[in-house]
Structures are given as C-alpha cells and as structure tokens.
KOLROFI-925220 format. One record per residue (C-alpha): residue number from 1; residue in three letters; x, y, z. Coordinates in nm, 2 decimals. Each point is the difference from the previous one (the first is absolute). Layout:
<nodes>
+-----+------+--------+--------+--------+
| pos | code |      x |      y |      z |
+-----+------+--------+--------+--------+
| NUM |  Ala |      X |      Y |      Z |
...
+-----+------+--------+--------+--------+
</nodes>
This chain:
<nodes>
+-----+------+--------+--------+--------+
| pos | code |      x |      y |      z |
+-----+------+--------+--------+--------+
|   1 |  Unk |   0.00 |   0.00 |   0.00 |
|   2 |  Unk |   0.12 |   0.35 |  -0.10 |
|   3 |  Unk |   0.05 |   0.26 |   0.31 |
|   4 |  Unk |  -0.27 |   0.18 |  -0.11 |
|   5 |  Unk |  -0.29 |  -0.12 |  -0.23 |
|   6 |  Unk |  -0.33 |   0.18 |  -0.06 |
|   7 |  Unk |  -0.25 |  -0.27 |  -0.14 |
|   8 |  Unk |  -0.29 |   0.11 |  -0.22 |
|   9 |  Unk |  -0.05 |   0.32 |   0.23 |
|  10 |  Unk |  -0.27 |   0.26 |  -0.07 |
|  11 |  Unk |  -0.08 |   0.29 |   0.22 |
|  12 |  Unk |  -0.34 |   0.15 |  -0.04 |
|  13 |  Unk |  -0.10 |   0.36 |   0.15 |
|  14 |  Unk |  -0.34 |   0.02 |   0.09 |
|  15 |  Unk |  -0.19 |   0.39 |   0.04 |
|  16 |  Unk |  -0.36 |  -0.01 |   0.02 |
|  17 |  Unk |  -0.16 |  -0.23 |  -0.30 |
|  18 |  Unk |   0.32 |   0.04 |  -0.21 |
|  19 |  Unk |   0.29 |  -0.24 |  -0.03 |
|  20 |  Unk |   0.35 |   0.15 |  -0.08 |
|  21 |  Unk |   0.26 |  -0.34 |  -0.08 |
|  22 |  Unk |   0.32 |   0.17 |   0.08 |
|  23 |  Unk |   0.22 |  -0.37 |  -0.03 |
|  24 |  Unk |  -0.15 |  -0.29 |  -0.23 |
|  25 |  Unk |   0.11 |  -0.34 |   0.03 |
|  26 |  Unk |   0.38 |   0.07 |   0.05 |
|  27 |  Unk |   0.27 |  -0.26 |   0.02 |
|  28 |  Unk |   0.37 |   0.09 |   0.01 |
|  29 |  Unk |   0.34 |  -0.15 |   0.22 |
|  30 |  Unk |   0.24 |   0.17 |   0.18 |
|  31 |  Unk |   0.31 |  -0.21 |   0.10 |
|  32 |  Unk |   0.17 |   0.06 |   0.35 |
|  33 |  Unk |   0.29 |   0.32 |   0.02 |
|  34 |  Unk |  -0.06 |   0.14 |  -0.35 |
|  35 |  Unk |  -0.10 |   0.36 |  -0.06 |
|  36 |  Unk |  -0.26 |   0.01 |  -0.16 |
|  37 |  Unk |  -0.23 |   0.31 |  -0.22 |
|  38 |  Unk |  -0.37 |  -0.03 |  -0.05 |
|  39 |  Unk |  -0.07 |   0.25 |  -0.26 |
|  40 |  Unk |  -0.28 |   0.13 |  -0.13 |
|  41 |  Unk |  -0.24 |   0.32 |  -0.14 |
|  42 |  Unk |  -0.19 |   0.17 |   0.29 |
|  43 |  Unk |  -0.31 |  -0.17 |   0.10 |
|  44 |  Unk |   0.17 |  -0.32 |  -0.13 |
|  45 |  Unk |  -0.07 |  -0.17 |   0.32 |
|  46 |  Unk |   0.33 |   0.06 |   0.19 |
|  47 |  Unk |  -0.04 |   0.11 |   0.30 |
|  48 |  Unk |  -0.28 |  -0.23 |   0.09 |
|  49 |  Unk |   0.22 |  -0.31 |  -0.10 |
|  50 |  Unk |   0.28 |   0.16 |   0.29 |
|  51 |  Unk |  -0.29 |   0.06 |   0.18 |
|  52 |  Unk |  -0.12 |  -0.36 |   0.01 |
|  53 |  Unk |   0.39 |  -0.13 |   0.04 |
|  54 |  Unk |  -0.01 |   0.21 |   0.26 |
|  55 |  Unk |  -0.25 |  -0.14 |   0.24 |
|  56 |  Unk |  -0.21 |   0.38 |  -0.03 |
|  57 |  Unk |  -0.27 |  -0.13 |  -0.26 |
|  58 |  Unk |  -0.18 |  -0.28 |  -0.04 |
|  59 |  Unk |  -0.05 |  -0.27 |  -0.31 |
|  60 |  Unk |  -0.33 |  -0.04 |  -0.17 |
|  61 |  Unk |   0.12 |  -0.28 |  -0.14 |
|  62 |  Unk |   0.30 |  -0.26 |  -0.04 |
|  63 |  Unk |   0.32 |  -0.04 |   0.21 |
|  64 |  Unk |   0.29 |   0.17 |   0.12 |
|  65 |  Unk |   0.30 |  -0.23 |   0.14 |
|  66 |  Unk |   0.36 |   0.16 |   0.15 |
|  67 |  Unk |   0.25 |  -0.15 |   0.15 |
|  68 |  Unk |  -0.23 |  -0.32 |  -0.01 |
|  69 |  Unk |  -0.30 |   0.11 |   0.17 |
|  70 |  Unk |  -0.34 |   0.13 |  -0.16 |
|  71 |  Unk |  -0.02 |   0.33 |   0.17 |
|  72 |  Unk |  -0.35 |   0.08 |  -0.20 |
|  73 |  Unk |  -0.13 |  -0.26 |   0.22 |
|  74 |  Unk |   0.11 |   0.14 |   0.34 |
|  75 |  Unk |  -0.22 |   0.21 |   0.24 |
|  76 |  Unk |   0.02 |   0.31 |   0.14 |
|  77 |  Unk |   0.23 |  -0.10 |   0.26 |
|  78 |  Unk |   0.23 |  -0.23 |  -0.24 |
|  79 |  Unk |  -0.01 |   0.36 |  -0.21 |
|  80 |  Unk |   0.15 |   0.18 |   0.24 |
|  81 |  Unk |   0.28 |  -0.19 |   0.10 |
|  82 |  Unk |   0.09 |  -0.06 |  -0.36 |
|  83 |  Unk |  -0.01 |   0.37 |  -0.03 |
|  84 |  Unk |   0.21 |   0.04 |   0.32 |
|  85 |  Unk |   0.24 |  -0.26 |  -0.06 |
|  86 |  Unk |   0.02 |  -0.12 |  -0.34 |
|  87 |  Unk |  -0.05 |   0.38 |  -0.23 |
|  88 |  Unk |   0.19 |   0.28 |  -0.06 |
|  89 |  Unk |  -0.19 |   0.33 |  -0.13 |
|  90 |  Unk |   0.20 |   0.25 |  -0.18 |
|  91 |  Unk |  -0.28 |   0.27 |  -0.14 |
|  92 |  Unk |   0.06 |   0.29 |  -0.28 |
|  93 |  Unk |  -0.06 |   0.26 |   0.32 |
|  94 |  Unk |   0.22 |  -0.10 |   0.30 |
|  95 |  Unk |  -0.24 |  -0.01 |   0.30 |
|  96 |  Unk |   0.27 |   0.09 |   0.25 |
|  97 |  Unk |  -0.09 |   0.09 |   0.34 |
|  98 |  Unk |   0.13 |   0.40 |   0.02 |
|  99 |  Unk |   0.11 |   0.00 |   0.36 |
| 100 |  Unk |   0.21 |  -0.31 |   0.01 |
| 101 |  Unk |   0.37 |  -0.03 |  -0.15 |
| 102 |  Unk |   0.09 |  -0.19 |  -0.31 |
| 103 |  Unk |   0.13 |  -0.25 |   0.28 |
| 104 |  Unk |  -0.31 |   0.01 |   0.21 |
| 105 |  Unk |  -0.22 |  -0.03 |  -0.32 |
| 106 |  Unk |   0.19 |  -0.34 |  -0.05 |
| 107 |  Unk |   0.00 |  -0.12 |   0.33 |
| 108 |  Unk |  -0.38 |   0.06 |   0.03 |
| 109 |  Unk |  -0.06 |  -0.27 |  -0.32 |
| 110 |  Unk |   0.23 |  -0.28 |   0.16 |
| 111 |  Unk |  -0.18 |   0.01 |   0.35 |
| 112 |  Unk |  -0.28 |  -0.19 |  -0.17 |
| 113 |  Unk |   0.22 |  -0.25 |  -0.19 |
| 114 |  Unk |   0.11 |  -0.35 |   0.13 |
| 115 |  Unk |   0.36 |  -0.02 |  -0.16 |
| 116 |  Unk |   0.07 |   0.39 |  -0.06 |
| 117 |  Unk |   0.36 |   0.15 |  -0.15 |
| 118 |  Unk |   0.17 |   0.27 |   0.21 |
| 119 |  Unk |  -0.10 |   0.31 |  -0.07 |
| 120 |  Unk |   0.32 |   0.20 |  -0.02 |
| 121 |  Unk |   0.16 |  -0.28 |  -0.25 |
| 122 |  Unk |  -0.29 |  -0.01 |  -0.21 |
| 123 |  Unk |  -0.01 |   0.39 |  -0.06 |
| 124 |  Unk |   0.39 |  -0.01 |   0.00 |
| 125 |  Unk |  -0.06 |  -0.18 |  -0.32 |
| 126 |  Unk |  -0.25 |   0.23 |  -0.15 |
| 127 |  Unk |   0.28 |   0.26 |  -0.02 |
| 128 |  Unk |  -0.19 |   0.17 |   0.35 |
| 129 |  Unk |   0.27 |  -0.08 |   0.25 |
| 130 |  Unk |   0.08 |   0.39 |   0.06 |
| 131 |  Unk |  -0.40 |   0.08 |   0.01 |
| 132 |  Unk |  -0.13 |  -0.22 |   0.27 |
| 133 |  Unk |  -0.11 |   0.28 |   0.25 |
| 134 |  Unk |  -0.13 |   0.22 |  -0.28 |
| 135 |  Unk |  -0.37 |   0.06 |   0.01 |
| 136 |  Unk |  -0.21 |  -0.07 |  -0.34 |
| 137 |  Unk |  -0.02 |   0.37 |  -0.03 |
| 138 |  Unk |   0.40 |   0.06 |  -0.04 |
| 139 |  Unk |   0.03 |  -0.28 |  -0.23 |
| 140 |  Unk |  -0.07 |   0.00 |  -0.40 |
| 141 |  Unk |  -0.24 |  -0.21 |  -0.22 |
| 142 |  Unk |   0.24 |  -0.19 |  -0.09 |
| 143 |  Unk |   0.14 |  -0.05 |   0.41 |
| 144 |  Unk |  -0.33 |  -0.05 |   0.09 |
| 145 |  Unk |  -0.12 |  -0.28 |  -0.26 |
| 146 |  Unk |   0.33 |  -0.17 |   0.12 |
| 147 |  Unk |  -0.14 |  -0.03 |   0.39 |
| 148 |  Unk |  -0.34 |  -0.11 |  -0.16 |
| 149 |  Unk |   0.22 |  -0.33 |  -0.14 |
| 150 |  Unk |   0.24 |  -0.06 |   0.26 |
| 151 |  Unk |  -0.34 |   0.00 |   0.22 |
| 152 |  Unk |  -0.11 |  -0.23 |  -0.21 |
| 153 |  Unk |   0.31 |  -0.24 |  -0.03 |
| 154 |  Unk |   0.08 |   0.06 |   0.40 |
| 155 |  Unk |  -0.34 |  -0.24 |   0.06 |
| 156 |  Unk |   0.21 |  -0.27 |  -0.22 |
| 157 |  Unk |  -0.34 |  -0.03 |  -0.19 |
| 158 |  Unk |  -0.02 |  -0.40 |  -0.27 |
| 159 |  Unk |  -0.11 |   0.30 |  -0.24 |
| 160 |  Unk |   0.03 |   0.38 |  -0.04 |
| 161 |  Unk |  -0.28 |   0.18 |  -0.23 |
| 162 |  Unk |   0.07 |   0.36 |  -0.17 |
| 163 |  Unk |  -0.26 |   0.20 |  -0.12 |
| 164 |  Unk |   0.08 |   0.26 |  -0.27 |
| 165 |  Unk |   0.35 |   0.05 |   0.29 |
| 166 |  Unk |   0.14 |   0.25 |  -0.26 |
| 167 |  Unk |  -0.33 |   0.17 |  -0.10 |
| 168 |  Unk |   0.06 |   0.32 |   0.28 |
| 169 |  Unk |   0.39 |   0.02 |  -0.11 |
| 170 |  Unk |   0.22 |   0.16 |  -0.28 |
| 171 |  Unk |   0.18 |  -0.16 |  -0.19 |
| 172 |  Unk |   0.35 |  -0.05 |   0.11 |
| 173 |  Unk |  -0.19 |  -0.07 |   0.34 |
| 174 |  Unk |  -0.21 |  -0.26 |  -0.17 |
| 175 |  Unk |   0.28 |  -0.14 |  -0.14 |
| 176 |  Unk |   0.20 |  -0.06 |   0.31 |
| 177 |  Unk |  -0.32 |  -0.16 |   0.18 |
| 178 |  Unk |   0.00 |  -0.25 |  -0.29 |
| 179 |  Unk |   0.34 |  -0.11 |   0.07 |
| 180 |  Unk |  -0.07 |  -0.08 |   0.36 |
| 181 |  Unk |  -0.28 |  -0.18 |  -0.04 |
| 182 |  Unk |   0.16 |  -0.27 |  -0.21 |
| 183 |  Unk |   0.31 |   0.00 |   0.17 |
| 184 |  Unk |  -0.18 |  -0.04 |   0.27 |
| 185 |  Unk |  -0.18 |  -0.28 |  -0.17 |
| 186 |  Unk |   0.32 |  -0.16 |  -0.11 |
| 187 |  Unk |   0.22 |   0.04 |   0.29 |
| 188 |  Unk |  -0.25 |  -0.13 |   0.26 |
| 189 |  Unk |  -0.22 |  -0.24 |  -0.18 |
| 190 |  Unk |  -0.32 |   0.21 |   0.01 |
| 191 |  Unk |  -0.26 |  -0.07 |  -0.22 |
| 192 |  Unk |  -0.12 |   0.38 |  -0.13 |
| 193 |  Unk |  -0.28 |   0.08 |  -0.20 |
| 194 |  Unk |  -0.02 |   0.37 |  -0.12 |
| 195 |  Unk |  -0.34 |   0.13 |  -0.16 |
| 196 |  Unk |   0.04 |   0.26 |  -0.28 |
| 197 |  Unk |  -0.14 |   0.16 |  -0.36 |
| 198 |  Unk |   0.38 |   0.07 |  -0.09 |
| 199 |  Unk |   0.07 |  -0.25 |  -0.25 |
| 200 |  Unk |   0.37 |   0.08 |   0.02 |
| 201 |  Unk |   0.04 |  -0.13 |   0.32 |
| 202 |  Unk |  -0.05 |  -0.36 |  -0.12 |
| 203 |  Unk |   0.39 |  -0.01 |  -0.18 |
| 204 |  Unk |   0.11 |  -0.02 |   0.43 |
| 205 |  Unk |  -0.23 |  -0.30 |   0.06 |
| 206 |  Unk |   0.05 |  -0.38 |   0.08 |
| 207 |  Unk |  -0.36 |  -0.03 |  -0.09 |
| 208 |  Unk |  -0.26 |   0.15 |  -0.19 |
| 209 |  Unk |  -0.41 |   0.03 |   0.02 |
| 210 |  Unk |  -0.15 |   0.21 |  -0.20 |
| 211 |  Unk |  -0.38 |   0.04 |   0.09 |
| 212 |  Unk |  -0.26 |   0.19 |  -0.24 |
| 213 |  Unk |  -0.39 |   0.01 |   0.02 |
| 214 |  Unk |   0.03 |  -0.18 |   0.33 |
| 215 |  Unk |   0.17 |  -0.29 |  -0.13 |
| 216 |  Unk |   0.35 |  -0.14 |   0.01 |
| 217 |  Unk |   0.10 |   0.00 |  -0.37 |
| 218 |  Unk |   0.39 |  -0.13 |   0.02 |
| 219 |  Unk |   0.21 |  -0.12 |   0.27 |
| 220 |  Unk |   0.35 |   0.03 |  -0.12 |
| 221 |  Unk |   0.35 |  -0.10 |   0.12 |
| 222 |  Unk |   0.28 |   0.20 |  -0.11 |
| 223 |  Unk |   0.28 |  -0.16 |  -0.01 |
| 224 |  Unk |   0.25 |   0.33 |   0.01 |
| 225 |  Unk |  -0.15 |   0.27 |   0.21 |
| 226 |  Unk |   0.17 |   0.31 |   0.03 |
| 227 |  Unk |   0.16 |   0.20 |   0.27 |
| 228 |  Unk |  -0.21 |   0.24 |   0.13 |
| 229 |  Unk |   0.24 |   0.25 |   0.02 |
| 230 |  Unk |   0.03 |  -0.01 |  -0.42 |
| 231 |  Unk |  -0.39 |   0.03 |  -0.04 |
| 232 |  Unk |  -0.10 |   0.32 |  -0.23 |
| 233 |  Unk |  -0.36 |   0.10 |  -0.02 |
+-----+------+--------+--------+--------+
</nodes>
C-alpha cells in the first residue's frame, strides 16, 4: 500500500437544495518522503483534497489511507489526534501568535506532539537561529513563513501539508521557501505535499498531481526534479 492513497473520493457541498461536487471520484498515490505538487486551476478542488488529508473535512464518498490507516473512517476524536500528532499545517497567511517569540511560537506547537524536535535546532535550520526572541512583528514575510514551517516540522508530523505557502511572498522570498521545504523533505524523510496554481513549481517535485474540474487528471513521477533554488517563474 502506497503512504497515502485517496480511493474513489468525492466531496460534495451541500447549501440549501443545491449540490456543489467540489472532488469527484479521485484516486491518486503518494509514496512515503517525496515532495510532492498538487497543481491545479482555482476552484479545481485543491484545497478541499488537503483539507480532507488533513483530517479538517470530511469524505462524501470513498477512502482515504496514510501511513496504513483509513483516516476518512475515524471519528471526531481519532481526527483530532491525527491532527495533533500525525499533520503539519503550513498555510499561505502565517497564523503566528503576535506576542510570542519565533522560539515561543515553536515551542507552543510541540507541547501537543508525542515525539517533538527541539525547537532551537529546528529553527537553527530554517536559517532563524539569530531570530529566536524576535516577535512576528520585527520579522519579515519571508522570517515569518519560515517559523510557520519549523512549527510545523518541530511536531515531527508522518506528513506536512502547504497551502498556496508562497502565495503572501515575493519572489526571491518565494523562492527561498521552496528550497526549504524540499530539503527539508529530503534531508529528514518527510513526506510534503504543497497545493498550488503555479505550474512552474512542478519542475522541483518528486511527484506530480495535477487536479482540474475536481478530478485528478495525472499522477506523475519525475524522475529529475530540480533544485528549487534554479526554479524561474
């Protein structure tokens, strides 16, 4: 079984009498520590297959399996310690708490985890080790998208999920958050999944799924991914 395998998944949106299928029967595999780029227009269906990966949104139909356990059959409770334990969230806008540290912020994400990484190393390696005990407000986009991931990769989550992670920065920025997040996915194992319209960004990837009309329309291994650092877009 692949690490991650959606099985004829659909995802219907109900409001009122009206039915709004925002994923229709999609299968695609994700194999354990690649980085991997679901592209797609907007209104594709991306963000409600992360969301449904994620443990924040429920199937209408067919299976999800990670790491060998169908997590669209778990309850509420089951959700929330795969959540906790299992997912790490990096979002397009950075959700920092303002009147912690960069170090605090971190800190606060592996109190809920059972086997966390030290803070201070992981934001070492994000390039933050002189910023710890800055506040959100003295840091820069870019600084501050870099806590939102080592948050994430401090919990020592089976699977980190980004969400447009780029979408708020400029370009260079953008650019350098690409090349943690698959370093990070290649120097620690980590299976990452980034979301994102940007065609480009599929040259850096391991894998790629590229979603239109709600569907999963190719699933794709490249065989010589780029370094992020030599992306143009």
């Amino acid at each position: 079984m692949a690490f991650v395998e959606f099985r004829d998944v659909s995802k219907i949106y109900r409001m009122g009498e009206v039915e709004v299928a925002a994923v229709k029967d999609m299968g695609f595999t994700i194999e354990e520590g690649e980085f991997v780029v679901i592209v797609g227009p907007s209104g594709a269906g991306k963000t409600t297959v992360l969301n449904m990966l994620g443990g924040m949104d429920a199937v209408t139909d067919g299976k999800i399996w990670v790491a060998g356990t169908e997590v669209s059959g778990m309850g509420e409770r089951d959700l929330t310690f795969y959540r906790r334990y299992d997912i790490g969230f990096v979002f397009q806008f950075y959700n920092l708490v303002q009147n912690l540290t960069a170090l605090e912020n971190v800190e606060l994400a592996t109190q809920i985890s059972k086997d966390p990484l030290d803070p201070a190393t992981v934001l070492r390696e994000v390039g933050l080790g002189e910023r710890m005990d800055n506040f959100p407000a003295q840091l820069s986009g870019g600084e501050q998208q870099r806590v939102s991931i080592a948050r994430a990769l401090a919990k020592n989550p089976k699977l980190l999920l980004c969400d447009e992670p780029t979408g708020a920065l400029d370009y260079a920025t953008g650019k350098s958050i690409l090349h943690l997040l698959q370093a990070s996915s290649h120097a620690h194992g980590k299976t990452v999944v980034v979301i994102t319209h940007n065609a480009a960004f599929t040259a850096i990837a391991d894998r790629v799924i590229r979603i239109h009309g709600g569907h999963a329309v190719a699933n794709e291994v490249n065989e010589h991914p780029l370094d992020a650092d030599t992306l143009v877009w």
